[in-house]
Each structure stands twice: as C-alpha cells, then as structure tokens.
C-alpha positions in Angstrom: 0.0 0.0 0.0 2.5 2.3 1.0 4.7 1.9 -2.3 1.8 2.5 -4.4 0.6 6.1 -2.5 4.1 6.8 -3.1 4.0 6.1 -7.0 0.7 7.7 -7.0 1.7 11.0 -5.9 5.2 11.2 -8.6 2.2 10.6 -10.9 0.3 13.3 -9.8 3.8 15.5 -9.0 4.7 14.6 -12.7 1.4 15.7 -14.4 1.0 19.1 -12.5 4.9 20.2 -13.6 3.8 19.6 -17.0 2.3 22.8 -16.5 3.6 24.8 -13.7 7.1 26.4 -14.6 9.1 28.6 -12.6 10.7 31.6 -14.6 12.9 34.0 -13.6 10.1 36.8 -13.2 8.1 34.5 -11.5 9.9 31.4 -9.9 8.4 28.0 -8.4 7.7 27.7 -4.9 8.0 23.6 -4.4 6.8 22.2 -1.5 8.0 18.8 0.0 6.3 17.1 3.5 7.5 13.9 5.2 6.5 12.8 8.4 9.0 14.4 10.4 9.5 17.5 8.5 8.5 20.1 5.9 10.3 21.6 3.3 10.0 24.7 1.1 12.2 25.7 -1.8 12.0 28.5 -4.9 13.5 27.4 -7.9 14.0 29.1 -11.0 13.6 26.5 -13.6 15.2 28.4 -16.3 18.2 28.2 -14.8 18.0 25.4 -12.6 19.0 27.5 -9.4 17.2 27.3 -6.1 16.9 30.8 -4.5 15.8 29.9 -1.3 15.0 27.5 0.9 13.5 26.8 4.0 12.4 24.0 6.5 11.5 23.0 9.6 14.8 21.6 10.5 16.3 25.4 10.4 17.5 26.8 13.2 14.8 30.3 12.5 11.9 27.8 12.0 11.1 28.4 15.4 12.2 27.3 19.4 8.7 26.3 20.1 8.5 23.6 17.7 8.4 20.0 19.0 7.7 18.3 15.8 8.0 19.4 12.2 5.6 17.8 10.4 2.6 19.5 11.8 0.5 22.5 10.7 2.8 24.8 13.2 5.5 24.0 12.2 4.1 25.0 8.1 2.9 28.1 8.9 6.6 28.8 10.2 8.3 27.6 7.2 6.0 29.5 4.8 6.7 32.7 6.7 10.4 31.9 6.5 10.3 31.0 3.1 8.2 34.4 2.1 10.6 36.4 4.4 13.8 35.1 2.6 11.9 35.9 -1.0 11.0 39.6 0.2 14.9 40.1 1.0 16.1 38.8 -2.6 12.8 40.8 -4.4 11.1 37.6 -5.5 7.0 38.5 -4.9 4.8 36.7 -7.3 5.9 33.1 -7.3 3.8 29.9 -9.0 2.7 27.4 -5.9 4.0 23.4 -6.6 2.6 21.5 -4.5 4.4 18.4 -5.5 1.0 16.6 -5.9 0.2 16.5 -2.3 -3.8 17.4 -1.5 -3.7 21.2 -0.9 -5.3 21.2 2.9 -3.3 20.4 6.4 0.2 21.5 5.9 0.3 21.9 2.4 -2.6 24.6 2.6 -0.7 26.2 6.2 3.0 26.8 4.2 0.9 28.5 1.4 -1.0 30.7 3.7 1.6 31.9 5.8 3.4 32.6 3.0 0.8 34.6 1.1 0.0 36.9 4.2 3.6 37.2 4.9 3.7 39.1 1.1 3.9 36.5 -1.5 1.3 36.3 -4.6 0.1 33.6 -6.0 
C-alpha cells in the first residue's frame, strides 16, 4: 500500500509540472512534506537555481517547535520561506505542490506565505 501512495503521488507530482514552470520573473515555490519534517524551496527553472529555501529543520523555524511535520511548524516555514523571497525581491511566485492534497500542511505553508507578502 505504502509503495503505491508513493508512485501515486510522482504521478500526480509529474502531471501538474507539465504545466507549472518557474521563470525568472516569477519562480516556483515547491513544497515537499515527510512525516518528520517540511520543506519549502523557490527554484527558477530556467536556470536550474534554487533561491531559497526553508524547513522546519532550520534553526529560525522556530524554538517552540516540537515536531516538524505539523500544521505549526508549516505556517513557520511559509513565513520563513516568504521572508527570505521579500529580502532577494522575488514577490509573485507559481505554488508546486508536489501533488500532495492542498489542505493540512500543504494549505498552512501556502498561507503563511501569502500573508507574509507573496502572490500567487
């Protein structure tokens, strides 16, 4: 069961970057959860760069945070990710979720993110 979720969602994360596409005037905000942990990067796909990145494992994702895989621990990653693409004048971004359902964590990162100054 738990090998075909996993092929099930490259499927998915395969399909939806057919379409989304992260350019230099408006890069691609991927999203990656595990159990443990959350991760956030912004990759410009014309050049293959990533231009930031965040997770919960950082030191700045927060004291307070017992476990990284929860919806706390998201809305502190999307903050930092959205703080870290203010400072290098990244604003409008295209959202990746990485074919995970967009509610829980996935939905958290992406708020926090957008009321910390992103658009998309």
């Amino acid at each position: 069961m738990a090998q075909s979720k996993i092929k099930a969602r490259a499927r998915r994360h395969a399909r939806i970057r057919k379409t989304v596409l992260g350019t230099t005037a408006k890069p691609r905000l991927s999203v990656f959860r595990s159990l443990n942990n959350i991760y956030a990067q912004i990759i410009d796909d014309t050049t293959g760069k990533t231009l930031a990145a965040a997770s919960s494992l950082d030191k700045g994702a927060g004291p307070g945070v017992k476990h990284g895989g929860n919806v706390e621990s998201a809305k502190k990653v999307g903050a930092s990710i959205a703080q870290k693409a203010i400072e290098k004048n990244i604003k409008n971004i295209v959202f990746d979720r990485s074919g995970y359902q967009y509610h829980g964590c996935i939905k958290a990162l992406a708020d926090a993110a957008r009321e910390k100054g992103l658009q998309f």
